[in-house]
C-alpha positions in Angstrom: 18.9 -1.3 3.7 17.2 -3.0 0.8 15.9 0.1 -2.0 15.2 -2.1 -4.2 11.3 -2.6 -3.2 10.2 0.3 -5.1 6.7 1.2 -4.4 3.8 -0.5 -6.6 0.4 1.2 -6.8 -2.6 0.1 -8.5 -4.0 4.3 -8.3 -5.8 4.5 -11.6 -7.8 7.8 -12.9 -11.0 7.0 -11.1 -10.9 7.7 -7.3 -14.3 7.2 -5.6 -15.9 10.0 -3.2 -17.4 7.9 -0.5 -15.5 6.4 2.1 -14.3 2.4 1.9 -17.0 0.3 3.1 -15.9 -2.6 5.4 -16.6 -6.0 5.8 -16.2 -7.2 9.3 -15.3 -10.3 10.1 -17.0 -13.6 11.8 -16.7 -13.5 15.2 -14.7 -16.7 14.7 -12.1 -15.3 12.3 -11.6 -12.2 14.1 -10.8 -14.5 16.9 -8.5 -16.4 15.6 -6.5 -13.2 13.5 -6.3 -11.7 16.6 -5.1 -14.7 18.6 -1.8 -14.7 15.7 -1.3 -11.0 15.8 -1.0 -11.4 19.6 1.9 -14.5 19.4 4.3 -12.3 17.2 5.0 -10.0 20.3 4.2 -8.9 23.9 3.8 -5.1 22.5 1.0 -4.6 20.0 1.2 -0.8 19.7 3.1 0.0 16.7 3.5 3.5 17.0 3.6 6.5 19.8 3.1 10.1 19.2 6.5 12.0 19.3 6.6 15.2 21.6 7.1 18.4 18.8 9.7 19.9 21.3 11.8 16.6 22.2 12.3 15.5 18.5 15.7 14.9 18.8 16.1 13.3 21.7 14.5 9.7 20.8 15.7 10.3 17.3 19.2 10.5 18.3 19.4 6.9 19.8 19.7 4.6 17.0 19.1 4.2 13.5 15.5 5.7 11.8 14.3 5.3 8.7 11.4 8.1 7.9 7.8 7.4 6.7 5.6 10.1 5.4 1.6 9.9 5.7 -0.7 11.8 3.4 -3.8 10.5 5.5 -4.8 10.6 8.8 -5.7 6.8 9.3 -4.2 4.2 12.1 -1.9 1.4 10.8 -3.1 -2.5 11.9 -2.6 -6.0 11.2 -3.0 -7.6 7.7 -3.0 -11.4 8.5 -3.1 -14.3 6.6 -4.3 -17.9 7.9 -4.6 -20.9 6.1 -7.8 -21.7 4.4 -9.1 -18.1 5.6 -9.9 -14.4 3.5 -6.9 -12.5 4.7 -8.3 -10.1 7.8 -7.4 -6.6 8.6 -7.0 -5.9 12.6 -6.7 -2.8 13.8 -7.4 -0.9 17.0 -10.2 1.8 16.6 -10.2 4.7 19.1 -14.0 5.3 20.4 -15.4 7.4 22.8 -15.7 4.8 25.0 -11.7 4.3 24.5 -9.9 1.9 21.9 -11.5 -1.4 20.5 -10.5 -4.1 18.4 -11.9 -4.4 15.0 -11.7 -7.1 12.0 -12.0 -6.7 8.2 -11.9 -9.4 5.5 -10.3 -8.2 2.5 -10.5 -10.0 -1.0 -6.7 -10.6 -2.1 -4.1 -13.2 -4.2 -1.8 -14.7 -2.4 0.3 -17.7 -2.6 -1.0 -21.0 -0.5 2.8 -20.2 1.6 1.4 -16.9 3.3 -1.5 -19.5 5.0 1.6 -20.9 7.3 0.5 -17.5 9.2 1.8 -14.4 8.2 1.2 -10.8 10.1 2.1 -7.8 7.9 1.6 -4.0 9.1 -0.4 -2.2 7.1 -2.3 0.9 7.1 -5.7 1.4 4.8 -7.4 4.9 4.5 -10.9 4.6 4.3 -11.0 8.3 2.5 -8.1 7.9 0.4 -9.1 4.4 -0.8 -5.7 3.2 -0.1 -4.2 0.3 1.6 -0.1 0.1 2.0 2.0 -2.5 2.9 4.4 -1.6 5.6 6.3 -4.4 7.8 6.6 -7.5 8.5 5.7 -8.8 12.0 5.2 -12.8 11.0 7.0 -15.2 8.2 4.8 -18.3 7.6 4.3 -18.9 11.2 8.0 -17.5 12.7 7.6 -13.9 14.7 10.1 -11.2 12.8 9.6 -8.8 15.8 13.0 -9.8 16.9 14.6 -9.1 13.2 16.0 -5.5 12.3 13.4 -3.2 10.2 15.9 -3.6 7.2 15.7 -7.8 7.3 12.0 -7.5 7.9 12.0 -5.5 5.0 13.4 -8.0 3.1 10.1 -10.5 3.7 8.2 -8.0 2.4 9.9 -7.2 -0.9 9.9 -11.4 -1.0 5.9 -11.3 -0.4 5.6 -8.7 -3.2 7.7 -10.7 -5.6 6.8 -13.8 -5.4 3.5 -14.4 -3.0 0.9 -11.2 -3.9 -0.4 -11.1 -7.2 -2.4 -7.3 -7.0 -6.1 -7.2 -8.2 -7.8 -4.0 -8.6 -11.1 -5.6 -8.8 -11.1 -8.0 -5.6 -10.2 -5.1 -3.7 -13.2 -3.1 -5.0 -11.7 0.3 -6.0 -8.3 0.2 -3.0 -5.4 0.9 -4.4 -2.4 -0.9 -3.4 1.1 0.2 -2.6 4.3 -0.6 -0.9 5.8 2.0 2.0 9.1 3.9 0.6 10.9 4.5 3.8 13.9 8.0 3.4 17.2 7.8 5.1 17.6 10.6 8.2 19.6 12.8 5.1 16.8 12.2 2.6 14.7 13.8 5.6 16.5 16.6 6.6 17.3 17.6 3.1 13.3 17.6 2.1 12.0 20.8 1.4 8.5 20.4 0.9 6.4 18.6 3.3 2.9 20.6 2.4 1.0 16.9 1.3 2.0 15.1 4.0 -0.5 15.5 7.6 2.2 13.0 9.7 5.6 11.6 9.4 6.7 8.6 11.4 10.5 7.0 12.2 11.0 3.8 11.7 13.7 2.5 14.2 16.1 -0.6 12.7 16.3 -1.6 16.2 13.8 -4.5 16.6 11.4 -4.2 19.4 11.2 -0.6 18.9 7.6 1.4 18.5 7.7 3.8 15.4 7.5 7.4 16.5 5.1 9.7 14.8 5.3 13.4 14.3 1.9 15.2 13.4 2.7 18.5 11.0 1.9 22.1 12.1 -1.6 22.5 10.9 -1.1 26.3 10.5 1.7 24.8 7.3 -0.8 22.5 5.7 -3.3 25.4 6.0 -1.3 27.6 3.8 0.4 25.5 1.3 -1.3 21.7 1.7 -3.9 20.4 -0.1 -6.3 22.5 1.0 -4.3 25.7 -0.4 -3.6 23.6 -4.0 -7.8 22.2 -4.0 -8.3 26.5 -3.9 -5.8 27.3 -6.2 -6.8 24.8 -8.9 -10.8 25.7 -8.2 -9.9 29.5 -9.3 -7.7 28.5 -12.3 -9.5 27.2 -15.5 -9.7 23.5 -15.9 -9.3 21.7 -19.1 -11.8 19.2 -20.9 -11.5 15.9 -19.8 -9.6 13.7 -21.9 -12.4 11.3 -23.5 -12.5 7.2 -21.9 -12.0 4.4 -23.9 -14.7 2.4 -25.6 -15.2 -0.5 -23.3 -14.3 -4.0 -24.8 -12.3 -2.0 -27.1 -9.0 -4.1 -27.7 -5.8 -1.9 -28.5 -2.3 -3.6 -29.5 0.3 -1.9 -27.6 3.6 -2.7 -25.9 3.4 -4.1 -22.5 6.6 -2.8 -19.9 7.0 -4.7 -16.3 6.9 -2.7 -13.2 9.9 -2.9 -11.0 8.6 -5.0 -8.3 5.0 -5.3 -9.1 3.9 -8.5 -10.3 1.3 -8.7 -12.9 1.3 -4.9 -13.3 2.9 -3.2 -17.0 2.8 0.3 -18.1 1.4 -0.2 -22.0 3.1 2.2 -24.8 1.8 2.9 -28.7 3.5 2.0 -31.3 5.1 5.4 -31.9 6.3 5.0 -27.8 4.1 7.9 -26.1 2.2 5.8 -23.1 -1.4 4.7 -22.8 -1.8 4.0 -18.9 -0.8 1.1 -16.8 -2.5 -2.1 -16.7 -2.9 -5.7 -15.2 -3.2 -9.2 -15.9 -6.4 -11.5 -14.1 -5.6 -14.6 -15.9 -3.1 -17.0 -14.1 -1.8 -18.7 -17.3 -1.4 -15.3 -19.7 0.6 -14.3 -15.9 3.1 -16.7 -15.9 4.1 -16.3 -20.2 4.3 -13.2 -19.6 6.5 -13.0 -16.6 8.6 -15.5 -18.5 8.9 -13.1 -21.7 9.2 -9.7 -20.1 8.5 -6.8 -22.3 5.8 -7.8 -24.8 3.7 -6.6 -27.5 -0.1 -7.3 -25.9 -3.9 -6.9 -26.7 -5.4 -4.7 -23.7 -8.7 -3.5 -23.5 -10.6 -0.6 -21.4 -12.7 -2.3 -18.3 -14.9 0.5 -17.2 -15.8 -0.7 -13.4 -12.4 -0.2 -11.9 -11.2 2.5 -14.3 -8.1 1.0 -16.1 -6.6 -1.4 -18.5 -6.6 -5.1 -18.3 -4.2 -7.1 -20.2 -6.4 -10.0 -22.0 -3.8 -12.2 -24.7 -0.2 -11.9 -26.1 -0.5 -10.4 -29.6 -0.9 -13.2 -32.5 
């Protein structure tokens, strides 16, 4: 399988308390996103809860890849149509049983992904996160019928060369790309204390991922919970100071393996400053031509980070 995509994320030191606010969709749009999601395949359900005490007998038949989930949140349906915001379907469970639901979400994408492209995805509301996990449509062909490990290979081609990220569109939702483990990585993982769910990811295509929900009574004792205590009772340091907005710095910009438009900045004397990225289309493309660079960045105080702003003189 393709390890090459390693996983982008646009987390920055300022995580927000409240939960992500949604945008629904037009009655219209939803429509239509949910018409596309339905013509990539007969079975919409990506995932089914695995049975704690028959673990290894699904597991056993065939080839599983294994995801873990720090949240607690349902994956659904990023889709992309042309001339459209991209939309994020998902099935909500309600009292009343399961309904459909429709986001619009603010992201850069190349004019290609408006052919009609479905990718799985999962966004926590809490955790102000949104990955990027499969590929169910390629400019208007179904992938259902394609191994995981070639569907995989759409995706690291979306994250190369059609998705520019942008912390601000996506007001304050980080970004990343899902980092599937072999089976050995799995049984050889120690430490499981962050994670609330892990999933298996079958490379047999038409195939539902299988998720296993952790032993509260664990998480209890050594999860977050257990570390949020342990770090409330020990003494905390200062914080380090911000930066003065507008403030520019000249620093060394480093690309990030796989993330377009993303660079980890450096001082002069090498010790790192923070990671950073690049709104302006034209600086974008020089500086995906040149690599490593030396850069003027400033401090942009409403989504917490760096922004890249011209090449140094």
């Amino acid at each position: 399988m393709e390890q090459g995509l390693s996983e982008g994320s646009l987390r920055n030191s300022h995580r927000e308390t409240h939960a992500v606010r949604r945008k629904p969709a037009p009655a219209k749009l939803q429509q239509s996103a949910c018409a596309l999601v339905e013509s990539c395949s007969q079975d919409l359900v990506i995932r089914q809860r695995l049975d704690p005490d028959r673990v290894e007998v699904p597991i056993k038949k065939g080839e599983f890849f294994v995801l873990g989930n720090e949240g607690r949140a349902d994956p659904g349906f990023l889709v992309f149509m042309k001339g459209e915001p991209a939309v994020f379907v998902q099935n909500r469970r309600t009292a009343h049983g399961n309904r459909q639901t429709a986001s619009t979400m603010r992201l850069r994408v190349s004019a290609a992904m408006g052919e009609g492209t479905v990718l799985v995805a999962t966004m926590d509301d809490v955790l102000h996160s949104l990955r990027l996990e499969d590929v169910w449509m390629w400019r208007n062909t179904p992938m259902t019928g394609q191994p995981y490990s070639e569907r995989r290979r759409f995706l690291k081609e979306f994250v190369e060369k059609h998705w520019i990220p942008d912390a601000r569109l996506l007001g304050g939702i980080y970004t990343s790309v899902a980092q599937p483990m072999s089976m050995e990585a799995f049984a050889s993982k120690q430490d499981w204390s962050q994670f609330h769910s892990v999933e298996f990811v079958p490379e047999q295509a038409g195939r539902r991922r299988l998720i296993l929900f952790l032993e509260v009574q664990q998480r209890a004792a050594t999860g977050p919970a257990a570390e949020k205590k342990e770090r409330d009772v020990a003494p905390r340091p200062a914080p380090a100071p911000r930066p003065a907005p507008d403030a520019l710095r000249l620093v060394r910009a480093v690309p990030v393996d796989k993330m377009p438009d993303i660079y980890d900045l450096f001082h002069s004397d090498n010790t790192p400053l923070g990671r950073a990225s690049v709104q302006q289309f034209a600086l974008s493309m020089k500086m995906r031509e040149m690599g490593e660079s030396w850069v003027n960045a400033r401090w942009v105080a409403e989504f917490g980070g760096y922004e890249i702003v011209s090449l140094k003189e």
